[in-house]
C-alpha positions in Angstrom: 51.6 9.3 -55.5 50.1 6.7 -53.4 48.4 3.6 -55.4 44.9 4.4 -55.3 43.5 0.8 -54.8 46.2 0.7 -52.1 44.5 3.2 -50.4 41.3 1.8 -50.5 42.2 -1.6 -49.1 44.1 0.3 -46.4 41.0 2.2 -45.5 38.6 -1.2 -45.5 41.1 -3.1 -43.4 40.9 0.0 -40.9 36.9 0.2 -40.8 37.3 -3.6 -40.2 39.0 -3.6 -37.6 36.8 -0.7 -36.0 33.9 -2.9 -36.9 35.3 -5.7 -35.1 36.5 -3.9 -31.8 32.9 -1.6 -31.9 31.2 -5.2 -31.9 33.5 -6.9 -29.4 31.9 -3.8 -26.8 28.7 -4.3 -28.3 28.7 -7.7 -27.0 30.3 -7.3 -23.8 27.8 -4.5 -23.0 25.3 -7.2 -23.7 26.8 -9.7 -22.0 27.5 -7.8 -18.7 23.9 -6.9 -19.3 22.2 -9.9 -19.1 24.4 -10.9 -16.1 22.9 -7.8 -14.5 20.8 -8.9 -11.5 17.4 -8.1 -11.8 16.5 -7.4 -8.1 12.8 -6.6 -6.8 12.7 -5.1 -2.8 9.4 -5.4 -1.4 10.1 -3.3 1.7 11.1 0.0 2.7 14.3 -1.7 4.7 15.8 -3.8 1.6 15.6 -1.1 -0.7 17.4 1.4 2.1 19.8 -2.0 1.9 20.5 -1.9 -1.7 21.1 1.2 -1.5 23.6 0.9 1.0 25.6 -1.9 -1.4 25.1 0.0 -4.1 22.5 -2.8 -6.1 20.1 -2.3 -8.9 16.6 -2.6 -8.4 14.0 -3.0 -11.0 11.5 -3.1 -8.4 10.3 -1.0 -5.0 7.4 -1.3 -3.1 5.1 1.8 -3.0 6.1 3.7 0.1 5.5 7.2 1.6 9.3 7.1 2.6 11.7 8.9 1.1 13.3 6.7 -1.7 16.4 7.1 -2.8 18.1 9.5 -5.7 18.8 6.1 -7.8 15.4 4.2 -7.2 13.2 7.1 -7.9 12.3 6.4 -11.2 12.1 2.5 -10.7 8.6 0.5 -11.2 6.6 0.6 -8.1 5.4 -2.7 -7.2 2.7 -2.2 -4.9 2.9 -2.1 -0.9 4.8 -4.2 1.7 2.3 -6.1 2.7 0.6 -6.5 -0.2 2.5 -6.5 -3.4 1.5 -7.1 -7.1 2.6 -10.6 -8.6 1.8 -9.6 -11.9 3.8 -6.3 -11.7 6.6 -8.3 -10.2 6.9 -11.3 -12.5 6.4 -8.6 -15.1 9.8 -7.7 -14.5 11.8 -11.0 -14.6 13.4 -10.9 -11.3 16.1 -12.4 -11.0 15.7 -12.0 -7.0 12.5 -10.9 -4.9 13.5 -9.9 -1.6 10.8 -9.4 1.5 11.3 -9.8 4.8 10.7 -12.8 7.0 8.1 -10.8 9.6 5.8 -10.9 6.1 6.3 -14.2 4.7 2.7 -15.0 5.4 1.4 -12.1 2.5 3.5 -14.7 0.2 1.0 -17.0 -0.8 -1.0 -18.5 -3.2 -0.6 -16.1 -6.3 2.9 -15.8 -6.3 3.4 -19.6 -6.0 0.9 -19.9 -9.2 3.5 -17.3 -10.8 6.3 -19.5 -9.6 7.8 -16.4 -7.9 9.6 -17.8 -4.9 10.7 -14.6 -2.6 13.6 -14.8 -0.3 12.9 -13.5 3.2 15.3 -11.6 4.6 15.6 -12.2 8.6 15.6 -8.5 10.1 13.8 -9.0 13.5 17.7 -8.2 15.2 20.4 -6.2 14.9 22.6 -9.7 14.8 20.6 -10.8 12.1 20.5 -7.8 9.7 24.6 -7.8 9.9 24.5 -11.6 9.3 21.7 -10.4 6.0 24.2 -7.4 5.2 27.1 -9.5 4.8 25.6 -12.5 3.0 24.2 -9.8 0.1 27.4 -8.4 0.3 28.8 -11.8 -1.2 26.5 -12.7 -3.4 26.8 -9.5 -5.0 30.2 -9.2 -4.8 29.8 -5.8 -2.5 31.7 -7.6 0.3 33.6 -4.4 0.9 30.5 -2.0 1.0 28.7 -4.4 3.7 31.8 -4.5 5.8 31.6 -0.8 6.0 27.8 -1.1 7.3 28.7 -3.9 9.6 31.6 -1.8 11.3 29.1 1.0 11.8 26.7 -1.0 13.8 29.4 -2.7 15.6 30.2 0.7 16.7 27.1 1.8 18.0 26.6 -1.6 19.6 29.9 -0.9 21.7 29.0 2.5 22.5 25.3 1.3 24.3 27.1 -1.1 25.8 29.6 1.4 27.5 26.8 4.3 28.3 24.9 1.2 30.2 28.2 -0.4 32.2 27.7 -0.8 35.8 24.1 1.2 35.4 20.7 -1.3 36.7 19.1 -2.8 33.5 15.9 -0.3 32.9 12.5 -2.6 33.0 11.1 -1.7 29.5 7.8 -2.3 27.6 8.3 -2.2 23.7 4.4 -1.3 22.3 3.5 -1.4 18.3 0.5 1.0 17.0 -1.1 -0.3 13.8 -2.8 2.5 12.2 -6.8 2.1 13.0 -6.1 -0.9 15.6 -5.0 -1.1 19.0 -1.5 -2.1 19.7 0.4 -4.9 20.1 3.3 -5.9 22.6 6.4 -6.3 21.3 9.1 -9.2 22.7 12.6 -9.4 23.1 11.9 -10.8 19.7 11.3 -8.3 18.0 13.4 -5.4 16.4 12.6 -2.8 18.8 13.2 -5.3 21.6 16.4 -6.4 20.4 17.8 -2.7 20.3 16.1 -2.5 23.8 18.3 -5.3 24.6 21.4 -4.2 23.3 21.1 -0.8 25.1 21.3 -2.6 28.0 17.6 -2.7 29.0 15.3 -5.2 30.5 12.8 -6.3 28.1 9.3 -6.8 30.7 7.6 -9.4 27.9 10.1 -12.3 26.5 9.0 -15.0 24.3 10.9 -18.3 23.0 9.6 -17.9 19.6 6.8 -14.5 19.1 8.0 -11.3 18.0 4.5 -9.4 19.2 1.8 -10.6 21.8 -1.6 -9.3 23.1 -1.6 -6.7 25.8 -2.5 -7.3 29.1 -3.4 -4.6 31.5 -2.5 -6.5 34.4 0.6 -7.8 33.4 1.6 -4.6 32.2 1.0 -3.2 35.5 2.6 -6.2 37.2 5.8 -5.2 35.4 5.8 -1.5 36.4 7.9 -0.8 33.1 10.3 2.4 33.9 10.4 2.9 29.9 8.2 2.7 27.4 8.8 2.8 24.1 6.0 3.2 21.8 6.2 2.5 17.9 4.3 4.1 15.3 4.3 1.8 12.5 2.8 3.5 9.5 1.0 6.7 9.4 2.7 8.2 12.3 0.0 11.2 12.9 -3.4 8.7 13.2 -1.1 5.8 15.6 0.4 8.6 17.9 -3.0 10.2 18.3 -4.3 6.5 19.0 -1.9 6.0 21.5 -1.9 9.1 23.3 -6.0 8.5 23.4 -5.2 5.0 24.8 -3.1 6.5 27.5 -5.4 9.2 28.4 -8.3 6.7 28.9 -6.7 3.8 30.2 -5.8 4.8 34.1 -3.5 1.7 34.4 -0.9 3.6 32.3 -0.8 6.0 35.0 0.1 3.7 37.9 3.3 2.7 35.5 7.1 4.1 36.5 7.9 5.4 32.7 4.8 7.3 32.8 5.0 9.0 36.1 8.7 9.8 35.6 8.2 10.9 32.1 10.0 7.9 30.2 8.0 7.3 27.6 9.1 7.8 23.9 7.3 7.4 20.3 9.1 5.8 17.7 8.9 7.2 14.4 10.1 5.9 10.4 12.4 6.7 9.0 14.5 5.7 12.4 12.7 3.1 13.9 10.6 0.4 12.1 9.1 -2.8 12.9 12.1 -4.7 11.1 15.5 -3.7 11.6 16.8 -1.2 8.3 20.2 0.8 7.6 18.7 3.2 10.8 19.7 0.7 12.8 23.2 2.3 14.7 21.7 6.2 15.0 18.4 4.0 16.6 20.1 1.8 18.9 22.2 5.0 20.0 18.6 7.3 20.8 17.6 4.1 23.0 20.7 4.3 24.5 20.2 7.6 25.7 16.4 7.0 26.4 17.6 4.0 29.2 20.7 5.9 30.1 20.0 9.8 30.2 23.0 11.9 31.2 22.9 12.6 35.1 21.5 16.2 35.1 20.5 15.9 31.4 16.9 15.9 29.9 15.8 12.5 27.3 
């Protein structure tokens, strides 16, 4: 028979040793815990990029988009253009992320809060690979952004292919703001940018502004042969807006696109004023919009 006390020092130096090892996980788990980013996405397009890179998020912005499986049950932090400091520094970020086309919302109450956002530069396709593969190695998803990269490059090679040896199309890029008028967008912008990259000719360029005032006369001076209309925000109320525009203003009827037909609304979740993880499936329905196939409908 085994010595009893044997036994029992046996057993302690076993539950020990458990005890140790359970609390070495314990404090790895808390460790790898409290080096878990704390990110916050203040726009539809960074959350649809975390997503993408597989991030965490403690915090989305409030959104009639469809938000992903993950992120569903995440805090809400108010909307894009407006978001809650409080709600935000609430959550001890260790990251806000917004975009630069909103930087101006940034100002006085989050400085007070000493939450400093970083802007994300989406206004191009060029620029929202550049943003992909930056995140990708700070967060040490290098290998997921390289996949999103490749698939834009794609797309990019494919528009360039449908419009070899075709005339550049003269295009107008228009954004509706719901209960406004609209505004004209530049090669500057987003839109313009896949415009560009599809091999069209952009009718309004700027050095240095995304969107600009219309100008009936201009516009008609142009004679765009597409126009591409964007419905930022409440589709339904901008479409009916612009389609009310179009139907009261008779200069839009002395214009190419509209006489031939070539006129096209752009909708969320596809098309947005900043580029998002849309970006190759939209750049490949302006690339058909330019550059129908010959005997094909847009």
């Amino acid at each position: 028979m085994q010595n009893p006390r044997k036994i029992g020092l046996w057993s302690l130096t076993v539950l020990l040793v458990l005890g140790i090892i359970g609390g070495g996980f314990a404090w790895q788990h808390h460790q790898q815990k409290q080096h878990q980013p704390r990110i916050v996405a203040t726009t539809y397009a960074v959350v649809q990029i975390a997503d993408k890179l597989n991030l965490p998020l403690v915090g989305i912005p409030t959104t009639a988009n469809q938000i992903p499986k993950r992120y569903q049950h995440v805090t809400k932090v108010g909307s894009p253009m407006n978001p809650s400091v409080e709600k935000i520094t609430a959550l001890k970020p260790t990251a806000v992320y917004s975009v630069t086309t909103l930087s101006d919302q940034f100002g006085k109450a989050f400085k007070a809060q000493h939450v400093a956002p970083h802007f994300l530069d989406l206004t191009s396709v060029g620029h929202l690979e550049t943003t992909l593969t930056q995140l990708g190695k700070r967060y040490n998803r290098q290998s997921a952004a390289a996949k999103q990269v490749a698939k834009i490059q794609a797309a990019k090679r494919m528009a360039k292919q449908r419009a070899q040896n075709r005339p550049a199309s003269r295009v107008l890029v228009i954004m509706g703001l719901p209960g406004a008028n609209y505004m004209v967008a530049t090669n500057r912008a987003y839109v313009g940018d896949l415009a560009r990259l599809a091999g069209g000719k952009n009718v309004f360029t700027s050095q240095n502004q995304e969107y600009i005032q219309p100008n009936d006369e201009a516009i008609q001076k142009a004679n765009p042969q597409v126009i591409l209309r964007l419905e930022h925000a409440m589709p339904k109320m901008v479409t009916s807006q612009f389609n009310q525009e179009f139907k009261d203003n008779k200069m839009w009827a002395t214009t190419s696109a509209v006489k031939h037909h070539q006129v096209y609304d752009l909708q969320e979740p596809t098309f947005d004023a900043t580029a998002n993880m849309q970006a190759a499936t939209a750049l490949k329905q302006v690339s058909h919009w330019l550059y129908p196939a010959k005997g094909a409908g847009a």
